[in-house]
Every structure is written in structure tokens, then in C-alpha cells.
C-alpha positions, -999 to +999 in steps of 0.1 A: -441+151+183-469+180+182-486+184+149-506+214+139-507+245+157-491+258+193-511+267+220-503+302+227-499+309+263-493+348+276-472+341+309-442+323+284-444+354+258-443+379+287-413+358+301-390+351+270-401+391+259-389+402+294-367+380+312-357+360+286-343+389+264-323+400+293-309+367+298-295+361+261-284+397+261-264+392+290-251+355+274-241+376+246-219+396+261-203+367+287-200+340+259-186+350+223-202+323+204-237+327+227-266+331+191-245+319+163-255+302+138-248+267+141-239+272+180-270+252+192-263+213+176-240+214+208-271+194+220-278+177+188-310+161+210-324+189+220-315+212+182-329+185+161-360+182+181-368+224+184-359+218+148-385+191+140-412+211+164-404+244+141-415+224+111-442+208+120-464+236+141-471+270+133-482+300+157-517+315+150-498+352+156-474+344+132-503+335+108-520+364+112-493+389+111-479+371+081-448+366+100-425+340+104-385+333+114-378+318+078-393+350+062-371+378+082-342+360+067-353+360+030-346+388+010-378+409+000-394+402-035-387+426-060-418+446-069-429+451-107-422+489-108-387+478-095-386+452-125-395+476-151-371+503-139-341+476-139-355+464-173-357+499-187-325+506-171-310+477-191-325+480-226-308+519-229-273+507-212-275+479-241-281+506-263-258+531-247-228+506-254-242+496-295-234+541-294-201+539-281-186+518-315-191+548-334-172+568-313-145+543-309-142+534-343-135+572-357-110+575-328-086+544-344-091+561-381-070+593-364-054+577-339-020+574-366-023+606-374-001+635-374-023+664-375-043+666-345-046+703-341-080+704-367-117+706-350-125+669-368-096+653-346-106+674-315-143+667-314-132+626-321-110+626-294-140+644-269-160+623-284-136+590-275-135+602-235-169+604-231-175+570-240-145+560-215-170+581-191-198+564-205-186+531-195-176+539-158-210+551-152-239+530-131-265+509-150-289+527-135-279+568-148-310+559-171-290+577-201-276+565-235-242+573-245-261+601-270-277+618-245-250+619-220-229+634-245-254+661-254-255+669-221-222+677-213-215+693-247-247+720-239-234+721-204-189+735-216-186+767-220-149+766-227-145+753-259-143+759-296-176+768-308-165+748-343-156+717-322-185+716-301-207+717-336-190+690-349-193+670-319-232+677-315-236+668-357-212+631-351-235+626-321-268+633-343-257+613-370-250+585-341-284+588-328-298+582-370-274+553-370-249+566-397-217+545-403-183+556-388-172+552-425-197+575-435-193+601-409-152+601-412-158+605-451-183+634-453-157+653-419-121+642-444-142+657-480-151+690-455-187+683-464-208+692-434-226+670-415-261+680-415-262+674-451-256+640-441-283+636-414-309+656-438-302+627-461-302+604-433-339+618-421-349+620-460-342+582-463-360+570-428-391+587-439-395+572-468-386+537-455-412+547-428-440+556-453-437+524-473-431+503-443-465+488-435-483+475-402-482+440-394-516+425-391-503+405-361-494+429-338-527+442-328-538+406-318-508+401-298-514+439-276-552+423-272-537+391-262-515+407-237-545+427-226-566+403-218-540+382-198-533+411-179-568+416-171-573+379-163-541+384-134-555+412-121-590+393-116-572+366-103-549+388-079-587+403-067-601+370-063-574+356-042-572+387-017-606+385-013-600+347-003-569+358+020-591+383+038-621+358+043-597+330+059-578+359+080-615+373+089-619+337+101-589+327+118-594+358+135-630+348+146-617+316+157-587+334+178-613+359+199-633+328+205-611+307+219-591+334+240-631+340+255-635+303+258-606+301+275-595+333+297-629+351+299-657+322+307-637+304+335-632+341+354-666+345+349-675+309+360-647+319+391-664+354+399-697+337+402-684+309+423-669+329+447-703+354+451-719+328+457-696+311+487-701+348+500-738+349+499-739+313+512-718+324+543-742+353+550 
């Protein structure tokens, strides 16, 4: 069994690229099972010792193209951007769904209700089929239930203009993180609703202004900082070392194809001359 790396040879690659392509092509069509997967332990000899050979030897093109049968088959990392956008994407669909209770939950208080003719029960029950439309939308819309629902309320044009208030104030008071107890309460006592979110506003700020820093979290950004400075060193430090060995291999490849093609037709050109000038 071979160990190591394959001697490359030009006159096999030009034959399986040329002839041999046409020949599995035309296998392909004559036999139906010709290429399968599993098709060639027909002649378990012969599979499990091109499977052995695989294993233990490696092309010098595949090395330098970064290329190989294994990795065509893998599915491609995903990139960091890619990671952050799912991420993202995630964190505002979890927060997206936390919305949609609200809306749910004011749509069971009326639900048993008789009158459903005022604007309260009209904007609740909007309100309730957006979050069924909510739901049925992609991970990846990159909106909260909030700011879809804004959205489509600034986008009617046929509707009450008192129903489309009320649904812009429930969503408000959503976004603040006001109660459904609260909301159906100040919409049932006729109070309006930005009184509500100005107390709601009122209330954050002053939580806000005697909240104070943690000491801790400052350290932790540095922390995080200077690891990410450390990877990106690292990530420098071992391309550089990738391009060196490539350089290398590279410098090793042009030798040998000279040492091998170039010096014996030289060495055969000066041969020959010289049986011509021997015969003159």
C-alpha cells in the first residue's frame, strides 16, 4: 500500500479528463445504476483497496487548490456575518412572540362579548389577526410583532380613523411593556391611552435615572476586546503560515516538474545534436 503523496502524471489526467469522461457518460446512460453510491463494493477487492489508497495519499493539486472529493460533498461553513444575521434574526422573532400575549390576551377579555361594534373591540380584534400574520411569517422578516403592526396600520387607508388610533396607542403601550390588564382597564374607564404610556415613559425615566452602571461591565467589553484582538492576530499569523507552506509546496512542485519533464528533454535535445554532429 502507497503512503504519502501520488505521483502526478499528465498523460492519465488528459485520459480520464478526455476519454475517460466520455466513457462514464456513455455507462451512464447504458447502465442505470453506472456512479451510485454504493455501486462499486460489487468488487469489494478492488472498492476497499481504491478506498484504502484514497486515505492514505493525497494529490499535491488537490493540496494546492485546497480541493479535495470529501470537501465538495460537505456543506460550506457558515460565515460570521451569516451567524449574526440568524442570531439577530432570532433574538427579535423571540421578542416578536413575548408581543403577541398582549394582543392575545385582550382578544379572550372580548371574545364573550356582545358588543362588538365599538372601536376598543375593532382595534383588539385587528390587533388579534396580525399576530395570526405575525406567526405565519419567516424567521428571517427581521421585524417584531410591533413594528409589523405599525407598518400595516400606517400603510390602510380604509379604516376608522378612531380605530386605527387606538390600535397605534395598544401597540405603543405594547412596545413600553404595559399589562393587558392595564391596557383593557384604561380602553373599558374610556381613559385614553397616551395618558397611560406618558405615565409609562414618566416611570422608565426615573427607574433609568436612579438605575446605576455596573462596575463589571466595562471589564467584560475589554475582556471581549482583547480576545477578539488576540483571534484576529492569530487568524493573521496562521495565513501568513498557510501562504509560506503553499509558497513552498509550490517551489517544490515547479522543481520537480523541471527535474523531471524539462532536464531529460534537455539532456535528449543535446544527445541527439550531438549524434548529428558526430555523423558529419
Amino acid at each position: 500500500m502507497k503512503f504519502g503523496f501520488r505521483t502526478p502524471s499528465f498523460k492519465r489526467s488528459l485520459s480520464a479528463a478526455t476519454k475517460g469522461a466520455a466513457k462514464r457518460a456513455l455507462m451512464r446512460e447504458i447502465v442505470p445504476y453506472y456512479g451510485k453510491r454504493g455501486m462499486g463494493w460489487s468488487n469489494p477487492k478492488k472498492a476497499a483497496y481504491n478506498h484504502l489508497y484514497s486515505m492514505t495519499t493525497a494529490s499535491p493539486v488537490d493540496l494546492l487548490t485546497n480541493t479535495s472529493s470529501r470537501r465538495t460533498t460537505a456543506k460550506p461553513l457558515m460565515s460570521e456575518v451569516e451567524y449574526q444575521e440568524k442570531l439577530s434574526a432570532l433574538e427579535i422573532r423571540q421578542i416578536g412572540l413575548k408581543q403577541c400575549d398582549t394582543p392575545m390576551a385582550l382578544f379572550k377579555m372580548i371574545e364573550n362579548d356582545g358588543s362588538n361594534a365599538s372601536p376598543m373591540h375593532q382595534a383588539i380584534r385587528r390587533l388579534h389577526s396580525y399576530v395570526l400574520g405575525y406567526m405565519n411569517k419567516p424567521m428571517k422578516c427581521g421585524f417584531d410583532y410591533c413594528a409589523m403592526s405599525t407598518e400595516r396600520l400606517l400603510r390602510l387607508q380604509r379604516i376608522n380613523p378612531d380605530v386605527k388610533e387606538k390600535c397605534l396607542n395598544i401597540v405603543e403601550c405594547i412596545k413600553l411593556g404595559i399589562s393587558a390588564d392595564d391596557i383593557f382597564k384604561t380602553l373599558s374607564s374610556e381613559r385614553p391611552l397616551t395618558t397611560l404610556i406618558v405615565e409609562q415613559h414618566i416611570i422608565d425615566n426615573s427607574i433609568s435615572q436612579k438605575s446605576q452602571p455596573i462596575p463589571n461591565v466595562p471589564q467584560k467589553q475589554q475582556n471581549k476586546q482583547s480576545s477578539k484582538k488576540d483571534l484576529r492576530t492569530w487568524e493573521v499569523v496562521l495565513r501568513c503560515i498557510g501562504a509560506i507552506a503553499g509558497f513552498v509546496l509550490l517551489a517544490w512542485l515547479v522543481l520537480w516538474l523541471i527535474a523531471e519533464f524539462v532536464f531529460p528533454a534537455i539532456l535528449f535535445g543535446l544527445i541527439f545534436l550531438s549524434f548529428l554532429f558526430a555523423k558529419k
